[in-house]
C-alpha positions in Angstrom: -6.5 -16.0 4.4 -4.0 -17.6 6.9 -1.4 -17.5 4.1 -2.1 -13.3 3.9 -1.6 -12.9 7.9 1.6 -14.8 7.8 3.6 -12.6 4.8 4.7 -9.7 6.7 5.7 -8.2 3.2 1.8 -8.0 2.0 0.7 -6.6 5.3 3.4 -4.1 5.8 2.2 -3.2 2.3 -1.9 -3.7 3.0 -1.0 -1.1 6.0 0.6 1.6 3.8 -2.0 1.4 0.8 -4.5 1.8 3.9 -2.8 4.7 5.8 -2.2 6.7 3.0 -5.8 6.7 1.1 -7.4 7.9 4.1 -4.9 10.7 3.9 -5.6 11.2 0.7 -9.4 10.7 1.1 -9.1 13.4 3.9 -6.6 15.9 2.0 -9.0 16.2 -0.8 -12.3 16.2 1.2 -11.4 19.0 3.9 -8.3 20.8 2.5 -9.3 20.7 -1.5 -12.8 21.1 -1.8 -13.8 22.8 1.1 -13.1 26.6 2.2 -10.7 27.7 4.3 -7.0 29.0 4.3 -4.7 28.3 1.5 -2.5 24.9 1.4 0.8 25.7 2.6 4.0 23.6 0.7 4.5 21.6 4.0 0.8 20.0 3.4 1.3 19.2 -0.4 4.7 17.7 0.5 2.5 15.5 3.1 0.2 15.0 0.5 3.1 13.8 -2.0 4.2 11.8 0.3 1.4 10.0 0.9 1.3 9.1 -2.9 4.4 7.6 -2.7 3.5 5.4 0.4 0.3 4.4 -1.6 2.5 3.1 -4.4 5.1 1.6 -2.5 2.4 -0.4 -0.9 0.7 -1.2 -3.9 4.1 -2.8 -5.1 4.9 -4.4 -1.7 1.4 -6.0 -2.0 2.2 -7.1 -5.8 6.1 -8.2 -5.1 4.0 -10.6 -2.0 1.8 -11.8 -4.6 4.5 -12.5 -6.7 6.7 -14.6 -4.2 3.8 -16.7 -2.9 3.2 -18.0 -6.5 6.7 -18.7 -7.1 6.8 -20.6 -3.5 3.5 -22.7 -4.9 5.0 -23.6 -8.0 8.2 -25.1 -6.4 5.9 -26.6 -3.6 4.4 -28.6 -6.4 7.8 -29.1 -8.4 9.4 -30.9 -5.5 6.1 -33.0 -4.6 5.6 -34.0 -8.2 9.5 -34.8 -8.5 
């Protein structure tokens, strides 16, 4: 867990993947399926957006995965050399 709180990468991209599901979660719970006005192009470009930052966080999350292993395996190379 320490190692997670230390990689700014993987909690920049924790933050986004959390940020933008509750938009999402919102956007379809009160603007989708519930009545009211019509979505306006400003609030599906919001909700667009909000995609994005969920991928972009998915792959910060995945690239920070990524780097820790590859860190580990040359941790061990240089102990075991």
């Amino acid at each position: 867990m320490k190692g997670l709180l230390d990689d700014r990468q993987a909690r920049t991209g924790w933050l986004l993947i959390i940020i933008a599901a509750l938009y999402i979660i919102w956007f379809a719970k009160v603007r989708l399926f519930a009545e009211g006005v019509p979505i306006g192009k400003k609030e599906w470009l919001y909700f667009a957006g909000m995609s994005i930052c969920l991928m972009l966080g998915a792959a910060n999350v995945h690239m920070a995965a990524l780097r820790a292993g590859k860190r580990k395996l040359e941790d061990t190379t240089k102990t075991s050399a």
